[in-house]
C-alpha positions as CSV (number, residue, x, y, z in Angstrom):
1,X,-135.9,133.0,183.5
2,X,-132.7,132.4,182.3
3,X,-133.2,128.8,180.2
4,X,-136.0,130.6,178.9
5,X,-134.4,133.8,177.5
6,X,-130.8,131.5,176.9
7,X,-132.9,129.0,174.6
8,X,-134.7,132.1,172.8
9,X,-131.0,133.1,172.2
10,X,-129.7,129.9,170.9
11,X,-132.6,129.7,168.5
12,X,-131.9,133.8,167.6
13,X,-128.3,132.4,166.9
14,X,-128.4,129.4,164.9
15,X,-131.4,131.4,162.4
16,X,-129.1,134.8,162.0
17,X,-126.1,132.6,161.5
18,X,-128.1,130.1,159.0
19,X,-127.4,127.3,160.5
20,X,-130.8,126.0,160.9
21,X,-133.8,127.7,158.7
22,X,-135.5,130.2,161.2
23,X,-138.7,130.2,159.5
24,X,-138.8,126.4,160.4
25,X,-137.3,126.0,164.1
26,X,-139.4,123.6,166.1
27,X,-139.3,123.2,169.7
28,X,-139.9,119.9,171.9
29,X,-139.5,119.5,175.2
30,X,-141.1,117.0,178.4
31,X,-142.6,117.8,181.9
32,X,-139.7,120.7,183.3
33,X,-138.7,121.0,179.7
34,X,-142.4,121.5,178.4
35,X,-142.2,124.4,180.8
36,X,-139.6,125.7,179.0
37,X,-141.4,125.1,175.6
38,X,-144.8,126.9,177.1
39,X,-142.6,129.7,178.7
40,X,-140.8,130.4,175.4
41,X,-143.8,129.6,173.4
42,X,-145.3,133.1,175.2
43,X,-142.1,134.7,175.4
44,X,-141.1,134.5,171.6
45,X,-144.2,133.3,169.5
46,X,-142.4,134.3,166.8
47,X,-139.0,132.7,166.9
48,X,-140.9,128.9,166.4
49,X,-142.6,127.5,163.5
50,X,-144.1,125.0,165.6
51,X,-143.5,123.6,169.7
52,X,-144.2,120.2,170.9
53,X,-145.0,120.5,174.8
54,X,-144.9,117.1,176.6
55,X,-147.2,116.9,180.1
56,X,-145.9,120.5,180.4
57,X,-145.5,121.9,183.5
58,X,-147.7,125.0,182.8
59,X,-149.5,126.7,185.4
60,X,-146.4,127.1,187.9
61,X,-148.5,129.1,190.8
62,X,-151.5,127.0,191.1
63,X,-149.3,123.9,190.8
64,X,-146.9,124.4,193.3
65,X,-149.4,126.4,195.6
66,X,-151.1,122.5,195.9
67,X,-148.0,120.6,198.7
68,X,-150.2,117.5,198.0
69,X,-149.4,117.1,194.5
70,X,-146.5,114.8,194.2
71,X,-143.7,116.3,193.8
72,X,-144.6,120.1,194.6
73,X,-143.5,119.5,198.5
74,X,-140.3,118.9,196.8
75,X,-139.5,121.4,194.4
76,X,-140.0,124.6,196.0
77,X,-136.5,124.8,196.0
78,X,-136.1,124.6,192.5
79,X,-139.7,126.1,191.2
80,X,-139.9,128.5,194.3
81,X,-142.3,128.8,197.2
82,X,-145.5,131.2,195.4
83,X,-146.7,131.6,199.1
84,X,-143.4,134.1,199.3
85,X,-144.5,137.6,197.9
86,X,-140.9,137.7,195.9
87,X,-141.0,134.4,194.6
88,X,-145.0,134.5,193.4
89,X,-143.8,137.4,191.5
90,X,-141.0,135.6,190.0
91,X,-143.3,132.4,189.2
92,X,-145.6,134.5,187.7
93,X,-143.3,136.2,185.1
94,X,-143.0,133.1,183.7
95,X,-145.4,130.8,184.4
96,X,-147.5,129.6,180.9
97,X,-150.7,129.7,182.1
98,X,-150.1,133.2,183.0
99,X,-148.8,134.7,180.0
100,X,-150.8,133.7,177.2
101,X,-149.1,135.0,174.5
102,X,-151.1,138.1,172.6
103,X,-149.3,138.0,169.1
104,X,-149.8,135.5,166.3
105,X,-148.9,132.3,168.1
106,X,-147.0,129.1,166.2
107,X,-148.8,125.6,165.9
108,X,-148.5,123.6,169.2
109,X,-148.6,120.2,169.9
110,X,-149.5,120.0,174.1
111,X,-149.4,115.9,175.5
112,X,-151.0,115.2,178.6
113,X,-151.3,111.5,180.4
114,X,-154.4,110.6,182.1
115,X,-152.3,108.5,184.5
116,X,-149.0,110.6,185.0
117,X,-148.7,111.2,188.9
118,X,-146.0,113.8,188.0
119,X,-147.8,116.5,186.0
120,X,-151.4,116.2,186.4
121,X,-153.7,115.8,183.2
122,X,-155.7,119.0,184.1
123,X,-153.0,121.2,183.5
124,X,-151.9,121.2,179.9
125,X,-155.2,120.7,179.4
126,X,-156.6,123.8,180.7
127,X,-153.7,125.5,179.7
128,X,-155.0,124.5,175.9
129,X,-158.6,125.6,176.5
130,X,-157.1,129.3,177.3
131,X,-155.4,129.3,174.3
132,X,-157.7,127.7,172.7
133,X,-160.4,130.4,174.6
134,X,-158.1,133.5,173.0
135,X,-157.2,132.3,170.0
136,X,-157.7,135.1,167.2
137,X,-157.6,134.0,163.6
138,X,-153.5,134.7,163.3
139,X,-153.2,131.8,165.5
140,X,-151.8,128.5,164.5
141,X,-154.2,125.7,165.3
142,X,-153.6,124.1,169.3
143,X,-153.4,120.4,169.3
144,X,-153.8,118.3,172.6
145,X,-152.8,114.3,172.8
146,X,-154.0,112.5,175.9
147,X,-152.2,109.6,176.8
148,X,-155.6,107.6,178.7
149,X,-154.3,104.0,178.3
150,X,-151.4,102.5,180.3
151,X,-148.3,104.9,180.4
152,X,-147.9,108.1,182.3
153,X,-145.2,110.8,182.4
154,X,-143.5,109.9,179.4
155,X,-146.3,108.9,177.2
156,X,-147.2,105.1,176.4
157,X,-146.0,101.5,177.5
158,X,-144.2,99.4,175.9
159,X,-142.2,99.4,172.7
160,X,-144.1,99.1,170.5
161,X,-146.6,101.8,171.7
162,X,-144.0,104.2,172.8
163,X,-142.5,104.0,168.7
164,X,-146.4,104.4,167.6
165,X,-146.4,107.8,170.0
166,X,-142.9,109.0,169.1
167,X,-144.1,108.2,164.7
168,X,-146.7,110.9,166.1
169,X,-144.9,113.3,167.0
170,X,-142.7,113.0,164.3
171,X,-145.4,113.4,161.6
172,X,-146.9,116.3,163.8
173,X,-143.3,118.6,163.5
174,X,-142.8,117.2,159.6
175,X,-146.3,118.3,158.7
176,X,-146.1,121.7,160.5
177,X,-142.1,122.6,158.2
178,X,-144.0,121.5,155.4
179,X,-142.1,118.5,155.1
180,X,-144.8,115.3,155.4
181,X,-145.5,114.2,151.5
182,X,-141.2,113.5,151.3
183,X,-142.4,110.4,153.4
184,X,-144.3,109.1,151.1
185,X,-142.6,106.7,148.3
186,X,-143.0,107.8,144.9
């Protein structure tokens, strides 16, 4: 809970000392750092202008319930064990998937990779039907990118591919600050 409540702060800081704009702060992060995007994305909706979550590691409990998805077997160490009573409880407090947030949320940008053996496709994507699901009209839109060609946990193949993913993601943060028609030549 921590690098959840330590990145809120950072952000806090850098708006009330104006060093970045804190109407405009945008948030990316991938797989264990799309956690921390989802978790402060329900935490603080109204610290971020917009997140990017990467194949986010969302739904904490359920995943790490499942010792045959790569990876879980592995972790409980770091994620915790949810079949402990003290450590569900922990899991739960922060888990994305559990704490859809229930004031005016920020636009979100979720990826999810068709092929990724880390971070299944189901589970950003079900995390953006319950948003989706509870959405109320104060919401920012919910955007999801699949990745269902060759590539997996940190998006498409090759060079060329990867640039075209990362020129997305780009445009999506420049459109959300407002910020897309200074690409284009005059």
């Amino acid at each position: 809970m921590n690098t959840f409540t330590d990145f809120i702060d950072v952000a806090d800081t850098l708006a009330s000392e104006r060093v970045v704009d804190g109407d405009r702060i945008v948030s990316r992060g991938l797989s264990a750092g799309g956690l921390l995007q989802g978790a402060v994305y329900s935490l603080r909706p109204d610290r971020w202008h917009a997140v990017v979550a990467e194949v986010p590691f969302v739904d904490v409990v359920t995943t790490m319930f499942d010792l045959s998805i790569p990876l879980s077997a592995t972790e409980v160490d770091e994620w915790g064990d949810p079949r402990k009573p003290d450590d569900f409880e922990y899991m739960l407090s922060y888990s994305p998937f559990d704490n859809v947030p229930t004031d005016a949320r920020p636009i979100l940008l979720a990826t999810g990779a068709l092929h990724d053996p880390r971070v299944m496709v189901y589970e950003p994507a079900k995390w953006v039907a319950k948003l989706r699901a509870s959405a109320t009209d104060q919401d920012a839109e919910v955007l999801f990118r699949v990745e269902t060609g060759e590539g997996g946990h940190v998006g498409p193949t090759g060079r060329y591919a990867h640039l075209e993913y990362e020129a997305e993601v780009a445009a999506f943060i420049l459109n959300a600050v407002g910020k897309a028609n200074e690409l284009t030549p005059n």
